[in-house]
Backbone as CSV, one residue per row, in Angstrom:
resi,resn,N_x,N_y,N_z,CA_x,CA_y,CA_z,C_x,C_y,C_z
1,UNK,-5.085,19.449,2.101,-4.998,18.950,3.457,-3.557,18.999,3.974
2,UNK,-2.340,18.812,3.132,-1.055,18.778,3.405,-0.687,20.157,4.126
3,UNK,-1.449,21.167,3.182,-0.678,22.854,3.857,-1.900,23.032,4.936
4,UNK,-2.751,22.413,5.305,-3.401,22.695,6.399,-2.616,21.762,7.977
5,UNK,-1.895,20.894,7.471,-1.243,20.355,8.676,-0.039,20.726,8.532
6,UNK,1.022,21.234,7.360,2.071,21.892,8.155,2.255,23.140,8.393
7,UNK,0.891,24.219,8.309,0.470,25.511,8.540,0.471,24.938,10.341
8,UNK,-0.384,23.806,10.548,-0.381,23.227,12.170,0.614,22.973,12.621
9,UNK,1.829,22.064,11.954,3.013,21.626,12.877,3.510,23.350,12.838
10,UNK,3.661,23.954,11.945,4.299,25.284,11.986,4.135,26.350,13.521
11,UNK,2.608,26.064,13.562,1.956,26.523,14.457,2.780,26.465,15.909
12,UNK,2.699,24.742,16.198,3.019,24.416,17.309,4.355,24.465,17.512
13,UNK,5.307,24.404,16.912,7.208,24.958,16.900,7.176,25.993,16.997
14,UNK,6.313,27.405,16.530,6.418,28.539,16.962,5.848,28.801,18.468
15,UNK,4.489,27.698,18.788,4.323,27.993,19.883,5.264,27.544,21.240
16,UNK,5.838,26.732,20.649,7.058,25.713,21.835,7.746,26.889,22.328
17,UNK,8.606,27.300,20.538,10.070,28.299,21.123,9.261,29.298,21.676
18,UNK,8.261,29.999,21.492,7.809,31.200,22.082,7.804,31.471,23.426
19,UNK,7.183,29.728,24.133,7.080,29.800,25.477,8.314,29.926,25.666
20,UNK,9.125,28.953,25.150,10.590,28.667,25.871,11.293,29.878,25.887
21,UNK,11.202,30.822,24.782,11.897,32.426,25.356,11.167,33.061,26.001
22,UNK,9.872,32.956,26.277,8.693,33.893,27.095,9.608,33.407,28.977
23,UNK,9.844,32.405,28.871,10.096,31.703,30.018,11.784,32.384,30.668
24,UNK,12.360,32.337,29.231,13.557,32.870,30.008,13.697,34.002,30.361
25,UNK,12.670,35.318,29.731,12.974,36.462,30.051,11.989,36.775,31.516
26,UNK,12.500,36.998,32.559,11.510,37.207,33.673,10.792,38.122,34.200
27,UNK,9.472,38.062,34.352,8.887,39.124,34.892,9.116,40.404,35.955
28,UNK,10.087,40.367,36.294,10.997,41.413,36.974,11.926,42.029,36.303
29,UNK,11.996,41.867,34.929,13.478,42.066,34.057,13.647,43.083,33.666
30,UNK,14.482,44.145,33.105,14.546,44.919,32.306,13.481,45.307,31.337
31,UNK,13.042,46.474,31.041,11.549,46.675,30.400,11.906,45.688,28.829
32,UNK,13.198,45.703,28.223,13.000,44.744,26.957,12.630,43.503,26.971
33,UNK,13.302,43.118,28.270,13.295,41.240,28.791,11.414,41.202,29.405
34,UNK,11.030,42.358,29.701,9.398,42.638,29.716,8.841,41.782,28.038
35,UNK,9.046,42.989,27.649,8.524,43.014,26.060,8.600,41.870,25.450
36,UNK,9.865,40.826,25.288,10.038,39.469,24.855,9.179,38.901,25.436
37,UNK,9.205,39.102,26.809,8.449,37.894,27.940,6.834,38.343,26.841
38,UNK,6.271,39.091,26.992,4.537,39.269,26.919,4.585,38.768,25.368
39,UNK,5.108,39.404,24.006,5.253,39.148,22.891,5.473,37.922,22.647
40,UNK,5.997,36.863,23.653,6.521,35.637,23.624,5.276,34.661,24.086
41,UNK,4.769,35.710,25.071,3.279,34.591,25.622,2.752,34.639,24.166
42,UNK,2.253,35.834,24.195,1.313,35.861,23.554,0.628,35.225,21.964
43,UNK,2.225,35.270,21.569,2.311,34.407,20.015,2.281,33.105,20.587
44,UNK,2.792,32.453,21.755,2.586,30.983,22.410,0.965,30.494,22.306
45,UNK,0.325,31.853,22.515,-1.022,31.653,22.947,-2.034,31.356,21.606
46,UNK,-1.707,32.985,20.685,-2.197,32.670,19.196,-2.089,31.570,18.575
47,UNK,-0.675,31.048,18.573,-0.104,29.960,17.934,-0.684,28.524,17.705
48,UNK,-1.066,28.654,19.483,-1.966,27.008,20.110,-3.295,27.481,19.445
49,UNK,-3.823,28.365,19.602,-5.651,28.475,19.616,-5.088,28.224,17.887
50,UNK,-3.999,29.192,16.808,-4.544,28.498,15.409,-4.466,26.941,15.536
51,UNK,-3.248,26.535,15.986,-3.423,25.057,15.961,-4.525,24.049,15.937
52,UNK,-4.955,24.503,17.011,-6.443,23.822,17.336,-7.423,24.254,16.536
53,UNK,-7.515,25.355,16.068,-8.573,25.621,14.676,-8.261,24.674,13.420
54,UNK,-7.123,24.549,13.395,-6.978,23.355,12.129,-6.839,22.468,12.451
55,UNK,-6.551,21.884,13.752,-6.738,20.234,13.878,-7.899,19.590,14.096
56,UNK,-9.272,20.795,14.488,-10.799,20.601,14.647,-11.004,19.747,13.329
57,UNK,-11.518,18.886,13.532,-12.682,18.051,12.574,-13.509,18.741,11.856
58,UNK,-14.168,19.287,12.474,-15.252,20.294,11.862,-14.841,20.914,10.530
59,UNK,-15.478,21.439,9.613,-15.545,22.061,8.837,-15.567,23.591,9.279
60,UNK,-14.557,24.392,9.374,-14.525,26.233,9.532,-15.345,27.015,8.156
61,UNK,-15.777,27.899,8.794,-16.334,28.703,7.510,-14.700,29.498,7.359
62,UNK,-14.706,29.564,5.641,-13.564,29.938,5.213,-12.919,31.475,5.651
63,UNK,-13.742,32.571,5.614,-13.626,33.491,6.838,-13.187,33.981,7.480
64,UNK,-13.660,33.036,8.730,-13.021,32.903,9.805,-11.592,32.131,10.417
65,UNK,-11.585,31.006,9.357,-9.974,30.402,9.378,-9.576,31.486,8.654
66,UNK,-9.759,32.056,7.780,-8.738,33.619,7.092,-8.228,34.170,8.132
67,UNK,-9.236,34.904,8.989,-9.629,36.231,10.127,-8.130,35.317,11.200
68,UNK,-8.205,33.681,11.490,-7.456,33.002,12.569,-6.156,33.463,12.145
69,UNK,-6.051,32.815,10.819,-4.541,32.669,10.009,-3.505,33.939,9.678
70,UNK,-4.434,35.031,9.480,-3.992,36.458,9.358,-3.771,36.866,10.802
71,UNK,-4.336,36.816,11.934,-4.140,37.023,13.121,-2.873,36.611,13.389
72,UNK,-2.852,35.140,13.549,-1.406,34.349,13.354,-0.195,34.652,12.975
73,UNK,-0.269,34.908,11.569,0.606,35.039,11.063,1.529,36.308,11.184
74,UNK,0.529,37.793,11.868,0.567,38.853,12.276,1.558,39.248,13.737
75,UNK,0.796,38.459,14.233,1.374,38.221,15.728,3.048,37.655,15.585
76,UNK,3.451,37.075,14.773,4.168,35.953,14.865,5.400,36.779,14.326
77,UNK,4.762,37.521,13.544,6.028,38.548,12.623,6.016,39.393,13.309
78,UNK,5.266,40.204,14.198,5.829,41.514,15.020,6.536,40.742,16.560
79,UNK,6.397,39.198,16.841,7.003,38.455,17.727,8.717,38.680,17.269
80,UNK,9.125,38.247,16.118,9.840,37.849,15.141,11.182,39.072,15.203
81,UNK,10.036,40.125,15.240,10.781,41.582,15.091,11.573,41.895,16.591
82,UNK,10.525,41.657,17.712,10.594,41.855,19.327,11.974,40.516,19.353
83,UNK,12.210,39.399,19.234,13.264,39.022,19.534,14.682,38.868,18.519
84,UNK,14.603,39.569,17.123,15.593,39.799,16.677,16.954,41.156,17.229
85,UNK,15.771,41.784,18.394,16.523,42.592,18.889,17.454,41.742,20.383
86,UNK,17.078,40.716,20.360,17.814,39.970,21.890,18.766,39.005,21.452
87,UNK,19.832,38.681,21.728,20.762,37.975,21.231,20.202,36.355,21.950
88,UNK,20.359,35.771,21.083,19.818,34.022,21.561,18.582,33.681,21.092
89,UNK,18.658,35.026,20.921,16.689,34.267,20.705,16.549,33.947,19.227
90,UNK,17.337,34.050,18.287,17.261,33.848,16.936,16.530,33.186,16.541
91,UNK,16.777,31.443,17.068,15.682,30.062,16.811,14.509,30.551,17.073
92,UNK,14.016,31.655,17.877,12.597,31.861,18.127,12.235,32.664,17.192
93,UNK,12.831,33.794,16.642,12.515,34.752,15.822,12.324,33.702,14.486
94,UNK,13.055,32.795,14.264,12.977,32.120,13.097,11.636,31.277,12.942
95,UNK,11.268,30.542,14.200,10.464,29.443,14.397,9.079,30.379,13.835
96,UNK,8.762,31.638,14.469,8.355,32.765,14.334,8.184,32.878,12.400
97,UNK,8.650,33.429,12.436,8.743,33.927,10.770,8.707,32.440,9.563
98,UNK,8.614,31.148,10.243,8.331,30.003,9.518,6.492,30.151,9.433
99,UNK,6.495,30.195,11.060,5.121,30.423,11.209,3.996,31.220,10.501
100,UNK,4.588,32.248,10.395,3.952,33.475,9.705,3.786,33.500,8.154
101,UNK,4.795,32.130,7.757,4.839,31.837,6.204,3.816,30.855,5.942
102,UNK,3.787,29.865,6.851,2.913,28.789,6.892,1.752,29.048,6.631
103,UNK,1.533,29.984,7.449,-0.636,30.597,7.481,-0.379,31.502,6.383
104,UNK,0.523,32.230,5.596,0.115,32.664,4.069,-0.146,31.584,3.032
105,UNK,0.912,31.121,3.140,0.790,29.915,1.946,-0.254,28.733,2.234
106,UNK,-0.716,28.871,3.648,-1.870,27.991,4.019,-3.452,28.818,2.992
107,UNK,-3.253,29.882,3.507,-4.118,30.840,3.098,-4.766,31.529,1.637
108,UNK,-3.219,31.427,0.868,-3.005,31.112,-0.440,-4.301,29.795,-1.110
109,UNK,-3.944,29.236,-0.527,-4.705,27.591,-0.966,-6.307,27.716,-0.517
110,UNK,-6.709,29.005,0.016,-7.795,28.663,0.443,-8.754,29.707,-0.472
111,UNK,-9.902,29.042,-1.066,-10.432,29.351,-2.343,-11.464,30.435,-1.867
């Protein structure tokens, strides 16, 4: 139960910084400040929906939390890659690549 809630807090710090650099790069920007911006939603977006798959009550068929967590963790590392190329964004690339560790070693544990 422990690596299923900090696979979750993991979740949601990657999803924070994601927005917060998705936000600074603007939709009018330079095609890279593009690329951060969408790569930045989008792991914001993955990030929340895993969250909420592991904070559900319910019982998941094992599966499909795999199929979530691999998605996750996927997204989060080619996020990771997209802002190691922008200067500042480091904390995100990092928050990123915590994330992407979290749902292995979450995943690890799952029988």
């Amino acid at each position: 139960m422990e690596d299923r809630f900090t696979c979750a807090q993991a979740c949601t710090e990657c999803a924070r910084a994601c927005a917060l650099r998705a936000s600074f790069a603007g939709p009018d920007g330079p095609e890279g400040q593009e690329l951060v911006r969408r790569k930045g939603i989008m792991c914001a977006e993955v990030c929340d929906a895993t969250c909420r798959v592991l904070s559900e009550q319910a019982r998941q068929d094992e599966e499909t939390l795999r199929i979530q967590l691999e998605w996750c963790r996927t997204v989060c590392l080619e996020c990771a890659h997209v802002f190691d190329d922008h200067p500042g964004a480091e904390n995100s690339a990092k928050a990123c690549r915590e994330c992407a560790q979290a749902c292995a070693d979450f995943m690890a544990t799952l029988v």
